[in-house]
BADREN-571537 format. One record per residue (C-alpha): chain; residue number from 1; x, y, z. Coordinates in nm, 2 decimals. Each point is the difference from the previous one (the first is absolute). Layout:
% BADREN-571537
{atom A; NUM; {X; Y; Z}}
...
//
This chain:
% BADREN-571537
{atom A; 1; {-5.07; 4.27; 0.53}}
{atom A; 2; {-0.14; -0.03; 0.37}}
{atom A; 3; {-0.04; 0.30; 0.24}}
{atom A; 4; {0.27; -0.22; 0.21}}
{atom A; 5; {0.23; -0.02; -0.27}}
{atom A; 6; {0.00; 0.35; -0.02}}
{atom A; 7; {0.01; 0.08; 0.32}}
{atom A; 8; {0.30; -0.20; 0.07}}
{atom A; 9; {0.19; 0.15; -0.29}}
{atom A; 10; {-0.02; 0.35; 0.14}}
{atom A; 11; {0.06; -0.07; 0.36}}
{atom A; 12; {0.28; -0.26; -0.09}}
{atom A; 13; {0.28; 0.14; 0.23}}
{atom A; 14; {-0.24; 0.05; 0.27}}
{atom A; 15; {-0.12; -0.37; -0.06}}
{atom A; 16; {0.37; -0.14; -0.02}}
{atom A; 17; {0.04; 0.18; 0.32}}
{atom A; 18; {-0.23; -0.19; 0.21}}
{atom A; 19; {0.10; -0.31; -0.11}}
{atom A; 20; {0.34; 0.13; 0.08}}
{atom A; 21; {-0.10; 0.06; 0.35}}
{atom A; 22; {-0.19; -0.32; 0.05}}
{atom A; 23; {0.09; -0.28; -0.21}}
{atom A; 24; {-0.31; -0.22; 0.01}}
{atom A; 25; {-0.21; 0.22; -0.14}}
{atom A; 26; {0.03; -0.14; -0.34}}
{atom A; 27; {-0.11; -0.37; 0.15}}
{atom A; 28; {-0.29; 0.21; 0.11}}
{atom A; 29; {-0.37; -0.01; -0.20}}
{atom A; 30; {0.01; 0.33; -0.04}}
{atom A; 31; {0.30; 0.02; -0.14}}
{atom A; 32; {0.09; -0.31; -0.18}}
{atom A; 33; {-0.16; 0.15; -0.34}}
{atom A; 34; {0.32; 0.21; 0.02}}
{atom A; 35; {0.17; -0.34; -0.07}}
{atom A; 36; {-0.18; -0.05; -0.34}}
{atom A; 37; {0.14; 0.31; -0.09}}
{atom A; 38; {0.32; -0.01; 0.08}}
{atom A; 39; {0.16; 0.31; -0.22}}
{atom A; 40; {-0.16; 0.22; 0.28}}
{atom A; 41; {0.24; -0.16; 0.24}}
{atom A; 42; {0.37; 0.07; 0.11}}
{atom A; 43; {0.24; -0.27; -0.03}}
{atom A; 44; {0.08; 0.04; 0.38}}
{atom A; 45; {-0.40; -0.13; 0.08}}
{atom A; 46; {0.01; -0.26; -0.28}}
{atom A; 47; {0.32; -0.16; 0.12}}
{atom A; 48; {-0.13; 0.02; 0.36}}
{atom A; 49; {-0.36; -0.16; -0.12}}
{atom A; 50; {0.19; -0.29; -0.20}}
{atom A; 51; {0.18; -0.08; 0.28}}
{atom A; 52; {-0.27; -0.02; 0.23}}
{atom A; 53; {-0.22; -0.12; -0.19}}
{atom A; 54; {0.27; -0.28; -0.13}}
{atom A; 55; {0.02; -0.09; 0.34}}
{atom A; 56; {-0.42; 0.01; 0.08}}
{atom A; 57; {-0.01; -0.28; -0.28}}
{atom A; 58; {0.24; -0.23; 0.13}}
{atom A; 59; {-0.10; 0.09; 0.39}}
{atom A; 60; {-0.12; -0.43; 0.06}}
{atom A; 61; {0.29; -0.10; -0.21}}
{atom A; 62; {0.28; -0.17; 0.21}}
{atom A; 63; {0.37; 0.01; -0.23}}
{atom A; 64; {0.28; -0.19; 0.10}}
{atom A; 65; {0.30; 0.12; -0.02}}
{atom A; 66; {0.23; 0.01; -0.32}}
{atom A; 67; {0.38; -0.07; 0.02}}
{atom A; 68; {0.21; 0.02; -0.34}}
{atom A; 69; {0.35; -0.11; 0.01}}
{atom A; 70; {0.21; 0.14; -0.32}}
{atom A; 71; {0.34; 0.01; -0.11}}
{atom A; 72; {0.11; 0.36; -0.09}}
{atom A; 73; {0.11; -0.07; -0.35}}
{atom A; 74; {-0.31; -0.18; -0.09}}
{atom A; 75; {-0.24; 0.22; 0.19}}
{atom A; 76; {-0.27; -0.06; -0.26}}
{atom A; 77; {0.01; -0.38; -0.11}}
{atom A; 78; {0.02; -0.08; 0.40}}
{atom A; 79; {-0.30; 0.21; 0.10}}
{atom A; 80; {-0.20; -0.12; -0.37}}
{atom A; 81; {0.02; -0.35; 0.12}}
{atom A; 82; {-0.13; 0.09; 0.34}}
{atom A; 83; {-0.26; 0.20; -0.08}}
{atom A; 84; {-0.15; -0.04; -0.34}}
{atom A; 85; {-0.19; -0.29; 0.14}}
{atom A; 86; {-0.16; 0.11; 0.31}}
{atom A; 87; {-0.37; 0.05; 0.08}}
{atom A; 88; {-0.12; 0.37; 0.04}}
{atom A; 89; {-0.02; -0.07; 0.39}}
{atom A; 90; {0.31; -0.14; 0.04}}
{atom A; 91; {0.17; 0.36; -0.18}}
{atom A; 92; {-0.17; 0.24; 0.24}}
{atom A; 93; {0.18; -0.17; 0.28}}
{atom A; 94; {0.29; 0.21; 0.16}}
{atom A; 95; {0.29; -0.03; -0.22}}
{atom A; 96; {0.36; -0.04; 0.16}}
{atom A; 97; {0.31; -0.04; -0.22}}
{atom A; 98; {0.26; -0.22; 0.03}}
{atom A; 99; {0.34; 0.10; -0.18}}
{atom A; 100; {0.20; -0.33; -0.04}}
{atom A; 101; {0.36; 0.01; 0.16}}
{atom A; 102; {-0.07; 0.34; 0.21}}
{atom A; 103; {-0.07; 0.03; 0.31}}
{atom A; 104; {-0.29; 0.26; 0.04}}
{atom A; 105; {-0.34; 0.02; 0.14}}
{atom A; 106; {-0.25; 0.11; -0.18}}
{atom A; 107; {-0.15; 0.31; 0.22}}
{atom A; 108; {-0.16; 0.11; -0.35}}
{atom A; 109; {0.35; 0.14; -0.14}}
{atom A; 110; {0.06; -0.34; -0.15}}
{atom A; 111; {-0.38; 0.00; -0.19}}
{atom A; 112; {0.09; 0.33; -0.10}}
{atom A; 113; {0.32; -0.04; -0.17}}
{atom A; 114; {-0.16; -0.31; -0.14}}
{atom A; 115; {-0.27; 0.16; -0.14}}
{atom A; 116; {0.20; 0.26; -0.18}}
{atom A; 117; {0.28; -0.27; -0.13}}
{atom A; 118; {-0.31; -0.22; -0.11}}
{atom A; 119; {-0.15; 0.30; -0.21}}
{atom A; 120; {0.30; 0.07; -0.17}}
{atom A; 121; {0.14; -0.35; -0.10}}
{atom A; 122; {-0.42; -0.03; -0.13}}
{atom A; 123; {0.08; 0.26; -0.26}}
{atom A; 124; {0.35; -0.05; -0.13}}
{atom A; 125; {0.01; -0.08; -0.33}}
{atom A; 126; {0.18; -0.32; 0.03}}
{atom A; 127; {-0.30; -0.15; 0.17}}
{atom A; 128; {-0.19; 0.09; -0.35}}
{atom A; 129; {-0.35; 0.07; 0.19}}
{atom A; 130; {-0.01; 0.38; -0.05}}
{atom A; 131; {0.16; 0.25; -0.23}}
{atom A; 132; {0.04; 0.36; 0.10}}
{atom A; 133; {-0.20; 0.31; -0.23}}
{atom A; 134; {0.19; 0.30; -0.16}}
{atom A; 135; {0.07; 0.19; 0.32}}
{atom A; 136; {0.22; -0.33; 0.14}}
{atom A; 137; {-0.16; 0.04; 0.32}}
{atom A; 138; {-0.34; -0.18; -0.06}}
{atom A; 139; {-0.07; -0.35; -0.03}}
{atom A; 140; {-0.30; -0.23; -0.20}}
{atom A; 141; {-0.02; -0.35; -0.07}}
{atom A; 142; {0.20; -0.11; -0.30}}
{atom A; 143; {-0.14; -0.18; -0.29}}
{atom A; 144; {0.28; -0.18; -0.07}}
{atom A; 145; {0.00; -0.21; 0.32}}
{atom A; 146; {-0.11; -0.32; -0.08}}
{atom A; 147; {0.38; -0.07; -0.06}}
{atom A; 148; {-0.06; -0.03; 0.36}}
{atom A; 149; {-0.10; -0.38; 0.06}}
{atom A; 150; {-0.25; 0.06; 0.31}}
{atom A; 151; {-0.05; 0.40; -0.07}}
{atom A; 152; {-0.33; -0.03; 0.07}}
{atom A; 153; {0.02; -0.15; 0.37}}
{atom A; 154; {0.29; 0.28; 0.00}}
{atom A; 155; {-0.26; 0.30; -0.06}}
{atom A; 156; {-0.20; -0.17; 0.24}}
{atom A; 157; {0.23; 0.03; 0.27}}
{atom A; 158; {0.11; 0.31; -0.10}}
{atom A; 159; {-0.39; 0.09; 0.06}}
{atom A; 160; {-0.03; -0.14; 0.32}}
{atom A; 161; {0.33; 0.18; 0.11}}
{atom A; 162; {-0.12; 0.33; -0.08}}
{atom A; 163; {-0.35; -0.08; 0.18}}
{atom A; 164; {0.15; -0.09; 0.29}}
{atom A; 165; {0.26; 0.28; 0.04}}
{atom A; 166; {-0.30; 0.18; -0.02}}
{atom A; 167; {-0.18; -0.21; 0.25}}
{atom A; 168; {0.31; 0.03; 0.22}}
{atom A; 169; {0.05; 0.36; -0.06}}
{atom A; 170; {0.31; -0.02; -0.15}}
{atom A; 171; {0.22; 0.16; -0.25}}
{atom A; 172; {0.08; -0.12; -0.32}}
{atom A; 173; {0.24; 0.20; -0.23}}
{atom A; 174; {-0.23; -0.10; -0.35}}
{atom A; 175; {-0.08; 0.24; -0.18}}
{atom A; 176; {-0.31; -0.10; -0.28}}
{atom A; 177; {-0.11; 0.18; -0.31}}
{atom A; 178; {-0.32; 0.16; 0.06}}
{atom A; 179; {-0.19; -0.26; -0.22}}
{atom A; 180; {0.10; -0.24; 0.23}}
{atom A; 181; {-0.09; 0.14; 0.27}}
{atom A; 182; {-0.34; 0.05; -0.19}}
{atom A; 183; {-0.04; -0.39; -0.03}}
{atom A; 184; {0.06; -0.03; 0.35}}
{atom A; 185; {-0.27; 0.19; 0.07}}
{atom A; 186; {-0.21; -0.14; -0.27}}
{atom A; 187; {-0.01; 0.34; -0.20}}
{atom A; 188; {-0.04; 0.05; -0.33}}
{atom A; 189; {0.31; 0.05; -0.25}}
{atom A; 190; {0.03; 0.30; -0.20}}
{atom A; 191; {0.21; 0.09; -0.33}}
{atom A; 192; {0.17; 0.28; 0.21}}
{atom A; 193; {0.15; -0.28; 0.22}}
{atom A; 194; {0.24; -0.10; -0.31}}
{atom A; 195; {0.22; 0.27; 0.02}}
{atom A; 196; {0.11; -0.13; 0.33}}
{atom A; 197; {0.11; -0.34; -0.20}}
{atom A; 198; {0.12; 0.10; -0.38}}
{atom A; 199; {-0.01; 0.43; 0.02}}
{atom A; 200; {0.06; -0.01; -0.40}}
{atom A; 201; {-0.29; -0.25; -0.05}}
{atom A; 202; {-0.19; 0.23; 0.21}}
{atom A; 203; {0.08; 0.28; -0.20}}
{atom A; 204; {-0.11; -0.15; -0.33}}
{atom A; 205; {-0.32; -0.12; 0.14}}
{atom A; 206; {-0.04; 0.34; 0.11}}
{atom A; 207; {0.06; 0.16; -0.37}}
{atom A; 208; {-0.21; -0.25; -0.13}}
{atom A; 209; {-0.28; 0.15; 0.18}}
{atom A; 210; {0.03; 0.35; -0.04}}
{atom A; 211; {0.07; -0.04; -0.38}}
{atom A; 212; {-0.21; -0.15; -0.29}}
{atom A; 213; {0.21; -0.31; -0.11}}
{atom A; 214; {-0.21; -0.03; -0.30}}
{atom A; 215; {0.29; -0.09; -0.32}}
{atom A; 216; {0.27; 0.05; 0.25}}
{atom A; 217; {0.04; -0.33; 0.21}}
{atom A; 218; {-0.05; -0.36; -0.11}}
{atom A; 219; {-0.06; -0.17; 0.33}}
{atom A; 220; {-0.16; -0.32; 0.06}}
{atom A; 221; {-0.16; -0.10; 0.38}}
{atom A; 222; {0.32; -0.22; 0.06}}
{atom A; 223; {0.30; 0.09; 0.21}}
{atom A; 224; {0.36; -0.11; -0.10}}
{atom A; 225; {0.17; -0.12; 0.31}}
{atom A; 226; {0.32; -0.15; 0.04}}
{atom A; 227; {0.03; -0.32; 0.26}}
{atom A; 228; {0.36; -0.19; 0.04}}
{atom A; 229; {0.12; 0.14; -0.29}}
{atom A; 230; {-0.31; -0.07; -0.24}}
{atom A; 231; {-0.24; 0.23; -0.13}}
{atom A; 232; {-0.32; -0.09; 0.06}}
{atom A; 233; {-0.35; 0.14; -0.14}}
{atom A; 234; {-0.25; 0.03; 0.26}}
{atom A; 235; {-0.42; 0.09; -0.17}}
{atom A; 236; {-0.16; 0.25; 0.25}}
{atom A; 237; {-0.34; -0.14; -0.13}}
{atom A; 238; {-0.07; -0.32; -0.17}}
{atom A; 239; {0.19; -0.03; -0.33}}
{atom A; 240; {0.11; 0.37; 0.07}}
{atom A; 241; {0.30; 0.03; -0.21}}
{atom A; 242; {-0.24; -0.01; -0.34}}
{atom A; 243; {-0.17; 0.29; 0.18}}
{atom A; 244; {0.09; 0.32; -0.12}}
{atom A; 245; {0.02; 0.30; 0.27}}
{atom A; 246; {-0.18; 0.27; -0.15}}
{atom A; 247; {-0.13; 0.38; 0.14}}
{atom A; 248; {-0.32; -0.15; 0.12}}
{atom A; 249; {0.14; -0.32; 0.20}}
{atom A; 250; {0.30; 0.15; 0.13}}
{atom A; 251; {-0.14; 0.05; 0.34}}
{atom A; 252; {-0.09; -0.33; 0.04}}
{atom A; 253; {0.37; -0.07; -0.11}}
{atom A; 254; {0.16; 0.20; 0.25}}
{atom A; 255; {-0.21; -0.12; 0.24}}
{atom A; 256; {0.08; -0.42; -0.06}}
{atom A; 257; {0.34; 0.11; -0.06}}
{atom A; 258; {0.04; 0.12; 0.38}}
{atom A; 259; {-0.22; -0.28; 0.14}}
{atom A; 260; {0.28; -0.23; -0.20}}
{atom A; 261; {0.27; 0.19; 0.16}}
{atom A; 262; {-0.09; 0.04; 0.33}}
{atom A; 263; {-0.26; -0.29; 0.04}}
{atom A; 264; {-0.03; -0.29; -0.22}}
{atom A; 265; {0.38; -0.05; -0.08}}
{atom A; 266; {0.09; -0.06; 0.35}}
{atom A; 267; {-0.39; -0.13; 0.08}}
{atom A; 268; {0.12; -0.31; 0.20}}
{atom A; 269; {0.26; 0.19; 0.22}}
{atom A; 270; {-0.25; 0.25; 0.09}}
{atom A; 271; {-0.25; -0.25; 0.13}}
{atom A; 272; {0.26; -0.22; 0.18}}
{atom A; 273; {0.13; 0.31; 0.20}}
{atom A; 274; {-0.33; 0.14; 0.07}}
{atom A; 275; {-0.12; -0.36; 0.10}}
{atom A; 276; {0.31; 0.01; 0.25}}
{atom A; 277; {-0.10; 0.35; 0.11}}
{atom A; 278; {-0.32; -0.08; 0.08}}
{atom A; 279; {0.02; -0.26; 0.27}}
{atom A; 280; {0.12; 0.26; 0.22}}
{atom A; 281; {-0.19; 0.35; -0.13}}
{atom A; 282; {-0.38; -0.04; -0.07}}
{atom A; 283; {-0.05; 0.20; -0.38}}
{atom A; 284; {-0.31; 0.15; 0.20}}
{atom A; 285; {0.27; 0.16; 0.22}}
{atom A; 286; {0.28; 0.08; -0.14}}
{atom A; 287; {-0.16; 0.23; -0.27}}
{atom A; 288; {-0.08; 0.29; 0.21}}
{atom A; 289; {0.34; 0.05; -0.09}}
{atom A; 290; {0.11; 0.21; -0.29}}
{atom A; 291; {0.29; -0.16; -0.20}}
{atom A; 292; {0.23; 0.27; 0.10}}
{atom A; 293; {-0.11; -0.05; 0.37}}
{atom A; 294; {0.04; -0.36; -0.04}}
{atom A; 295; {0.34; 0.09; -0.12}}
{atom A; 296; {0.05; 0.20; 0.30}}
{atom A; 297; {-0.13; -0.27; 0.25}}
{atom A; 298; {0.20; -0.26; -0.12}}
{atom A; 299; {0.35; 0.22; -0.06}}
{atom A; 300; {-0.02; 0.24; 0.28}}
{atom A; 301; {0.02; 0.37; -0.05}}
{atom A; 302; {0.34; 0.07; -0.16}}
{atom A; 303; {0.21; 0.26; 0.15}}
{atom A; 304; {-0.03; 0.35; -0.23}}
{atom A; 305; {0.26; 0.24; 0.06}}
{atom A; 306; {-0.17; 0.30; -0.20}}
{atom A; 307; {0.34; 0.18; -0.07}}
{atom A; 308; {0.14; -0.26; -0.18}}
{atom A; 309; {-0.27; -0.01; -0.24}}
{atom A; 310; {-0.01; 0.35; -0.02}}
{atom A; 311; {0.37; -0.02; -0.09}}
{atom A; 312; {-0.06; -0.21; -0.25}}
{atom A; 313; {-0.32; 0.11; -0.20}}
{atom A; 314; {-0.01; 0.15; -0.33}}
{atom A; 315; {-0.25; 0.22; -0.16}}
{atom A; 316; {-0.17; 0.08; -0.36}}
{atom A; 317; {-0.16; 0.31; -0.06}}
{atom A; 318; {0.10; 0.07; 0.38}}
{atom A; 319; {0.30; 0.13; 0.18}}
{atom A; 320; {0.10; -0.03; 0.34}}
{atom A; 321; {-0.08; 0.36; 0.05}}
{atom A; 322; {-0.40; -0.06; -0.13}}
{atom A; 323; {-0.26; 0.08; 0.24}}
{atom A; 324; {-0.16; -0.28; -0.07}}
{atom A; 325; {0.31; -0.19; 0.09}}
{atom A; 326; {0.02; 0.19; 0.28}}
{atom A; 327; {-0.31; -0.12; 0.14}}
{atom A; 328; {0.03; -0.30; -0.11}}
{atom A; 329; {0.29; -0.09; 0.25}}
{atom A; 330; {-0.16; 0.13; 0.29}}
{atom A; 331; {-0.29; -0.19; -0.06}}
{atom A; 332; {0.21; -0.29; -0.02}}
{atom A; 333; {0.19; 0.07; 0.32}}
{atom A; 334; {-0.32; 0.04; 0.18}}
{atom A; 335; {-0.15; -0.32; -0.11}}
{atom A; 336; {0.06; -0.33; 0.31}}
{atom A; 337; {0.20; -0.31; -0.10}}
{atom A; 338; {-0.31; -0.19; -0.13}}
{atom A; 339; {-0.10; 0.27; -0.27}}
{atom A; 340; {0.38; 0.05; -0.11}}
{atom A; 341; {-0.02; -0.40; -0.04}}
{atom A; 342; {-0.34; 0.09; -0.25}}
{atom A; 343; {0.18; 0.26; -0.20}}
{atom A; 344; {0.32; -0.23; -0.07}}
{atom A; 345; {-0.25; -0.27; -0.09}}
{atom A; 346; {-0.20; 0.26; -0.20}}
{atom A; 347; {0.32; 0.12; -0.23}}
{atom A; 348; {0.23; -0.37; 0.03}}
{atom A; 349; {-0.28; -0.19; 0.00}}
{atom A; 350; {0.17; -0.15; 0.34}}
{atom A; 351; {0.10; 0.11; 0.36}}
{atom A; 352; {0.31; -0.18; -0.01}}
{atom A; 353; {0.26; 0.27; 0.04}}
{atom A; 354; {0.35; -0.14; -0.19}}
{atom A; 355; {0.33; -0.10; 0.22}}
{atom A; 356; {0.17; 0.29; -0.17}}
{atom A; 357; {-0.27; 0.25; 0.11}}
{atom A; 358; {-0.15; 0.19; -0.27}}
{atom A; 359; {0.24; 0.10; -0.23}}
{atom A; 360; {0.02; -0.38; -0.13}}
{atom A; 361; {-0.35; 0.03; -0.07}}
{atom A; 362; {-0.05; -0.20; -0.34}}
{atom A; 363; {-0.29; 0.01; -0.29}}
{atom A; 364; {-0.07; -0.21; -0.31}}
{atom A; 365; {0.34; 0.17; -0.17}}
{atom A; 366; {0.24; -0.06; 0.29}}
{atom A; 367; {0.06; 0.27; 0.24}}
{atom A; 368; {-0.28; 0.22; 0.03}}
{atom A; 369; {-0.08; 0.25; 0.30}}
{atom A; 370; {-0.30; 0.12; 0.14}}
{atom A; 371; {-0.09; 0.25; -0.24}}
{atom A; 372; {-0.35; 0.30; 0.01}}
{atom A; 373; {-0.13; 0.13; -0.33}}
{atom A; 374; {-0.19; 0.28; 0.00}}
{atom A; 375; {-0.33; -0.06; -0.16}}
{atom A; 376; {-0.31; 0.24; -0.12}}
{atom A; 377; {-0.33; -0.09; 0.19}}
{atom A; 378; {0.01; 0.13; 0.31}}
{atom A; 379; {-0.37; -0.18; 0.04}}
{atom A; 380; {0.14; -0.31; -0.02}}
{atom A; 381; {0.17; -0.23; 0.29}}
{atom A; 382; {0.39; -0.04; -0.07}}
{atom A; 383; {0.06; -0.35; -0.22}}
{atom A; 384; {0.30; -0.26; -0.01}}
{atom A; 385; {0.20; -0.17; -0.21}}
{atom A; 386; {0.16; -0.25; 0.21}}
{atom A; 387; {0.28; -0.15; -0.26}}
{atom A; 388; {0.16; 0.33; -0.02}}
{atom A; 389; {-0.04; 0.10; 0.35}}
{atom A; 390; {-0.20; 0.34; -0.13}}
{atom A; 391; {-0.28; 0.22; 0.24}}
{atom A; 392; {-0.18; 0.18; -0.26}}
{atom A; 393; {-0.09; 0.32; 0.22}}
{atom A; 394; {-0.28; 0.25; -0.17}}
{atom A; 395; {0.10; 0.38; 0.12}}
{atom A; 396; {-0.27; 0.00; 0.29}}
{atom A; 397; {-0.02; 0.38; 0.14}}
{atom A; 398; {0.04; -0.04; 0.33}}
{atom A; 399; {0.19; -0.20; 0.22}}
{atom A; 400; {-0.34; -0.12; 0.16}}
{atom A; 401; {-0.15; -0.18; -0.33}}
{atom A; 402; {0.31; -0.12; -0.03}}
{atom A; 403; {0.04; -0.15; 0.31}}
{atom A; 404; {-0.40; -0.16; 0.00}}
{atom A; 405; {0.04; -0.14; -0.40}}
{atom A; 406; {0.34; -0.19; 0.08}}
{atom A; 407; {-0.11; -0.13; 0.33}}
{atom A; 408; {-0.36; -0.15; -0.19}}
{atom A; 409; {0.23; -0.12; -0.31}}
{atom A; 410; {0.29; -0.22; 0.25}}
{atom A; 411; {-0.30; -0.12; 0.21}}
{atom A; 412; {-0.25; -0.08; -0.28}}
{atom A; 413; {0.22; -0.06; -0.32}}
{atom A; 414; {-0.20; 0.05; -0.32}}
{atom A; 415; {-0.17; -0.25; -0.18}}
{atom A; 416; {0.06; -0.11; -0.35}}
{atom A; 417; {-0.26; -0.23; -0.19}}
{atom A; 418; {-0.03; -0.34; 0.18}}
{atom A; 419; {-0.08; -0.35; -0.10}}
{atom A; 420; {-0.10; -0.33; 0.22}}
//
């Protein structure tokens, strides 16, 4: 590791402050290393670099300007036929939205309200693009869609939209699993990001692991899916389903078995929406971003009204009246907007708060709340498991570790094993 590296690590507020307090530093030489390593920087810098530096890139570019005229209840087709063909020029020009039949102009309340209507009618289920995980609140691209005639020219569109809302610096209210937020930024997948998808599957993989299998499961690398009402046998390697899945492969099967999942089943989606979303967002770019702060930069920060969760939390090997519950809630109540944001995404795997507030919170079984378990280590950083809404809190001895080991968890999440 270099001295730099080092250095930067330790004096990381002081460095975040700087920048704070004069935003082209980072365009700066002796700076711009800090860009490289962008886990050392607040989200407030990043989202002020990408912006500028968006704008650097593009600085001899000339757009013209972009009207779209849509009717209300066809909000999507209208704009898909408008857009899904233009050049990448031609969709950084100014946007300006034209509902038919109303009067109205478009002082940017009209792109607004477009942009949120547009996000929504992308993911309802009718459309058959995207299907929503356990929780019901986050989206990925469904592998069934191809009973969509053009789905593919649809992802792409649905790319470009989100590239340029982000271009636009816009709202969208789409919420994506984290392993597609991960393809986005061209990160790996890993066999934790299942549970988001199929929590039971999860949970098998999971036991298969930690347990020898050996005279105990006859698997084969094939998955059982069904599509339209047939069941279909898909090989996770080449003429997989005469491959038994034994104690010493079974890491390699988990592992093809979440690529399949969360990868190669919906492959061709993927690529189309990412080959939308990059006409506007350079991959370079875009992942200084980590997927919850992509999450955060394309959603907005939701509005957290602590009480109500409070209200609505339950607790395992806790009560209300712990100390370590206790501290745990004025940590929480000290923490800004952005970092409440992280610790909803940390324990829902989302920021999205539901319409209901948090007592409708749901989890793989239905109805679920936010729930804290008390667990052993206190060495260890607090874990998640986002299908059933559960904090695993270790009993820390002070309110101070406490406060420093959740605040690293929400901003740095913990790592399972990953695969390209």
């Amino acid at each position: 590791r270099s001295s730099f590296m080092s250095f930067a690590e330790e004096h990381r507020g002081t460095l975040n402050m700087y920048i704070r307090q004069d935003k082209p530093l980072l365009h700066s030489t002796a700076f711009s290393a800090l860009v490289a390593m962008p886990k050392l920087l607040d989200f407030d810098n990043k989202k002020h670099y990408f912006r500028s530096e968006l704008k650097r890139r593009n600085a001899h570019e000339r757009h013209g300007a972009m009207r779209v005229n849509v009717r209300r209840d066809v909000v999507f087709e209208d704009s898909f036929h408008q857009i899904v063909l233009r050049k990448p020029e031609e969709l950084k020009g100014r946007l300006t939205v034209v509902f038919n039949g109303e009067e109205g102009v478009d002082a940017g309340g009209l792109t607004r309200e477009w942009y949120l209507t547009l996000s929504k009618q992308m993911l309802n289920p009718d459309k058959a693009l995207f299907i929503h995980s356990a929780n019901g609140l986050t989206y990925q691209p469904n592998p069934a869609s191809t009973i969509q005639p053009d789905h593919l020219k649809y992802f792409k569109f649905a790319g470009q939209i989100v590239g340029k809302a982000l271009w636009d610096e816009q709202l969208l209210d789409a919420h994506f699993t984290l392993s597609m937020y991960k393809h986005m930024l061209n990160q790996p997948i890993e066999y934790k990001d299942v549970e988001a998808i199929d929590p039971e599957y999860f949970r098998n993989l999971g036991w298969m692991l930690d347990n020898d299998i050996t005279g105990i499961l006859e698997e084969t690398f094939s998955i059982v899916r069904e599509q339209f009402g047939e069941m279909l046998t898909i090989d996770l390697k080449p003429n997989g389903r005469n491959v038994a899945v034994t104690e010493e492969n079974k890491h390699e099967y988990v592992q093809l078995v979440a690529e399949q999942q969360l990868t190669k089943g919906i492959r061709a989606q993927i690529e189309a929406f990412k080959e939308g979303f990059h006409q506007l967002m350079p991959p370079d770019l875009i992942c200084i971003f980590t997927c919850s702060e992509l999450e955060l930069l394309m959603c907005g920060l939701p509005s957290i009204d602590v009480e109500d969760l409070r209200a609505n939390t339950e607790y395992t090997g806790y009560t209300r009246e712990s100390v370590q519950i206790q501290w745990y809630w004025q940590v929480v109540e000290s923490l800004n907007q952005e970092d409440l944001a992280r610790l909803l995404q940390f324990v829902t795997g989302t920021s999205q708060v539901p319409m209901d507030g948090f007592k409708a919170l749901r989890g793989m079984n239905g109805p679920q709340k936010f729930n804290i378990h008390r667990c052993g280590d206190a060495s260890r950083l607090p874990c998640s498991h986002t299908c059933f809404n559960q904090l695993d809190l270790p009993e820390y001895p002070n309110q101070e570790m406490l406060r420093t080991r959740l605040i690293s968890a929400i901003r740095e999440g913990f790592q399972g094993f990953g695969f390209s």
